[in-house]
N, C-alpha and C positions, 0 to 999 in steps of 0.2 A: 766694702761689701754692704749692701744692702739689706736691712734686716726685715724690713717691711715694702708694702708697696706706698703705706702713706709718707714716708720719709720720701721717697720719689714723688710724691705728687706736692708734698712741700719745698724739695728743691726745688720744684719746677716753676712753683707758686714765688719764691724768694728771688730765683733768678731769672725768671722770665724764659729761659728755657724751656724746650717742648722735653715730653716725656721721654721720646728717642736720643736726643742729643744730652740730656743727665744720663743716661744707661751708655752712650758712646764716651763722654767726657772718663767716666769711673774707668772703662776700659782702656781707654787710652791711659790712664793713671797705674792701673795695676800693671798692667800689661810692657809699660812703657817703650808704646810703639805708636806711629802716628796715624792722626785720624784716617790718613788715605792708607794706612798697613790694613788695620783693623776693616774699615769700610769693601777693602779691596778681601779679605778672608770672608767676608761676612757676603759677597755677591759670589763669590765658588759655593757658597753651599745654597743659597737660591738655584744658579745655575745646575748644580746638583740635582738640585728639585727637578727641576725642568727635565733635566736628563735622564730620569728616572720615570717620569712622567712619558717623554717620550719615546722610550725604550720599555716601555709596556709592551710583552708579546701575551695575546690574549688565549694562546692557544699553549700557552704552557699551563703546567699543572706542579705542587711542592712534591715532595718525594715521596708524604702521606698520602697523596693523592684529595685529600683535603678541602685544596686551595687551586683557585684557578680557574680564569676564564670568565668572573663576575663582573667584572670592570668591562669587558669587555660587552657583557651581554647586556647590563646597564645602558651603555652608552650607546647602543645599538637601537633599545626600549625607548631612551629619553628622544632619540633623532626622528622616530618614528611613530612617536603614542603625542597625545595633547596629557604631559605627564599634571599629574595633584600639583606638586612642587615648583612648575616655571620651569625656565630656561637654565639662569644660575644655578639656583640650587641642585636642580640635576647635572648642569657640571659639575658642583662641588661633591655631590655624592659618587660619580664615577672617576673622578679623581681620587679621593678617599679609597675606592674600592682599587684601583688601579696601583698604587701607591703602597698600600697595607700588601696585595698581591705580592708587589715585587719582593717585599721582605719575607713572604714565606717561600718565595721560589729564589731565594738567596742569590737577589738582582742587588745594583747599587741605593742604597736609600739613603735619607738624611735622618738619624736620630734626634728627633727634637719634639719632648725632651728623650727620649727612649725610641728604640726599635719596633714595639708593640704600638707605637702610638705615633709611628712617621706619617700617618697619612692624613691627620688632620688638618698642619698647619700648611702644606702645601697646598690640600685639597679647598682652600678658600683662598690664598696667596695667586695660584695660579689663575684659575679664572678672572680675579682683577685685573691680573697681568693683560690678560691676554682679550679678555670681552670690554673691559673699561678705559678709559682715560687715564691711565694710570703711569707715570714712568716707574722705571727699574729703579733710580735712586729713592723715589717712595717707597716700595718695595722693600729695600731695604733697612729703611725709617723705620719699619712695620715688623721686621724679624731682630732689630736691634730692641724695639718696644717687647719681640715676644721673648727674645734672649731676657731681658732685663726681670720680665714676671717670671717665667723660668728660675730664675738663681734665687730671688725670695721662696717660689714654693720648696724650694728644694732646703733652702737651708733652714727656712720657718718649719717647715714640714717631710717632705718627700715626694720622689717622683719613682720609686720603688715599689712596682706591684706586691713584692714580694713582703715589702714591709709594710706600707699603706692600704694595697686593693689594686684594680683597677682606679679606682677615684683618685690615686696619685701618678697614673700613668695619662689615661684620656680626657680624667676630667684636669690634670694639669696642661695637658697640649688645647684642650679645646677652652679653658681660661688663657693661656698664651696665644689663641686664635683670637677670639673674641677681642684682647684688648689692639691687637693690629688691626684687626677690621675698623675696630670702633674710630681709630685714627685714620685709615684711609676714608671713614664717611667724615669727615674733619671733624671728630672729637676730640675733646681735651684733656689735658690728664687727670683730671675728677673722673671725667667720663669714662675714661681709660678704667681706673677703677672701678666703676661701677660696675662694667662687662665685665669684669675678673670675677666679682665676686657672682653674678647672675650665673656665669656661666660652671662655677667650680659647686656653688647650694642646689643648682639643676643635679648634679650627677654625685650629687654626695654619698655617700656609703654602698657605692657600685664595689662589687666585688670582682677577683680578680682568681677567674677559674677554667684554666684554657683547657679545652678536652687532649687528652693523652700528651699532655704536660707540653703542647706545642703551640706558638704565637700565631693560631690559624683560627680557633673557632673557642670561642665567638667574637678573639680581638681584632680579626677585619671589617665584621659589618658593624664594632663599635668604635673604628674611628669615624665612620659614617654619620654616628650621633654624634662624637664630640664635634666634627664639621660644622654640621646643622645646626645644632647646637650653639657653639659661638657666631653664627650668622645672627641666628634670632636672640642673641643677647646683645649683640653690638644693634639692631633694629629698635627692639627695646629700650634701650637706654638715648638713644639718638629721637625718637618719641616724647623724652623726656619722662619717663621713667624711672624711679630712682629705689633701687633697695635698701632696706629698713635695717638693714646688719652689714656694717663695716666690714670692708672685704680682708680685712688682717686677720679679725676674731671670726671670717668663712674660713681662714686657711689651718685657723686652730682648732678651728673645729674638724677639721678634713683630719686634723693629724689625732686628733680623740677619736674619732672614731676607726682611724684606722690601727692605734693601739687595742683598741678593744675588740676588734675585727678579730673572729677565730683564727685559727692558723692556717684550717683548711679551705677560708675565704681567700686565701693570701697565697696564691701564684705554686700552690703545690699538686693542684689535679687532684684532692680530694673531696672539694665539694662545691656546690652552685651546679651549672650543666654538666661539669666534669664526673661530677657524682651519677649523672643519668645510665639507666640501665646502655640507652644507646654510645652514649658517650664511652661507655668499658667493653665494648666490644672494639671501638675505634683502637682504644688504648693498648687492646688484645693483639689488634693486626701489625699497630706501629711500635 
């Protein structure tokens, strides 16, 4: 088990291994199942991705009535406007919106690392897929890289709104975005890191406050930042760009502040937008 992310970038440095194949090697070890077991579980949930991506109905709505139809109307904006953001970016944002969607109209999604925060790493995944040069086996490279930052924040830290914030939910997925992109622009496992830690001090002490205690608002339109967000941090550091604080001591610090974090920051619908007068009306209906 990985305790950090630098011990992954020093196996990688010892053995000349890329940062995806030390996070495949450790699984194939735990797991004691072979590289084509592992590699072969780990494309059903891309494909997942995909399936969820393309089984987006734009004209549903969740039960609260809430959620629904944003991805839809995004992607309608971005085909038709000369959007701020480009071409990409706005697929990654209607991907995000599209993706978050389904988990509130309780469609199939991929938890990674959480439910509330599925639509990040797909919402930058797929567009590569699907607009770049990209094969599927890189693809996978890239969700083995995000698997691998995943399991440190969690065991360094948390991926627990409930116990971290939000900051352990989006800004975990959109630091596990960021260090796969960084690899698909052919970065290295320094580099790798450095997007980790860019992307997890951008969103640090986001709290974690859904209105009428439901994974709708505002955790749709914020896996849209954490997307964006690890775009422009794998950008950054491929620039050459390098942050000034070690991305271990970002993730210790994500887990201080998220102990210090009230309680009613921490995924209970007592306070951030949840506490708004409008927000306890919503709460009244559902």
């Amino acid at each position: 088990m990985f305790e950090s992310i630098q011990s992954i970038i020093d196996e990688c440095k010892e053995t000349g291994k890329e940062f995806f194949k030390t996070v495949i090697d450790y699984e194939i070890k735990s797991s004691d199942k072979s590289e084509e077991q592992v590699r072969s579980k780990m494309e059903l949930m891309f494909d997942a991705m995909i399936n969820s991506s393309e089984n987006y109905d734009g004209s549903l709505t969740s039960r609260s009535g809430l959620t629904g139809g944003d991805g839809k109307r995004f992607e309608e904006y971005s085909k038709s406007s000369d959007t701020v953001c480009g071409s990409f970016i706005s697929l990654v944002i209607s991907e995000a919106l599209k993706i978050a969607e389904n988990n509130a109209c309780m469609k199939r999604i991929v938890a990674c690392p959480t439910a509330g925060s599925c639509g990040v790493i797909p919402a930058v995944l797929i567009p590569f897929y699907k607009t770049r040069d990209i094969t599927k086996d890189k693809i996978i490279n890239a969700l083995f890289i995000a698997a691998g930052i995943g399991q440190v924040i969690a065991n360094r830290a948390t991926i627990s709104g409930a116990q971290g914030g939000c900051q352990a939910e989006i800004g975990a997925a959109s630091a596990m975005a960021a260090g796969a992109v960084t690899y698909l622009l052919g970065g290295n496992a320094e580099q790798i890191g450095f997007a980790i830690g860019f992307a997890l001090q951008n969103l640090l002490g986001l709290v974690c406050d859904p209105v009428a205690g439901l994974v709708e608002i505002p955790c749709v339109k914020r896996n849209v930042i954490g997307a964006v967000n690890a775009c422009s941090c794998a950008d950054m550091v491929m620039a050459g760009i390098i942050p000034k604080i070690p991305v271990d001591e970002i993730i210790d610090a994500m887990k201080s502040v998220g102990d210090r974090m009230d309680y009613t920051l921490k995924e209970t619908g007592l306070g951030g937008i949840a506490s708004t007068s409008t927000a306890k009306k919503f709460s009244e209906k559902n």
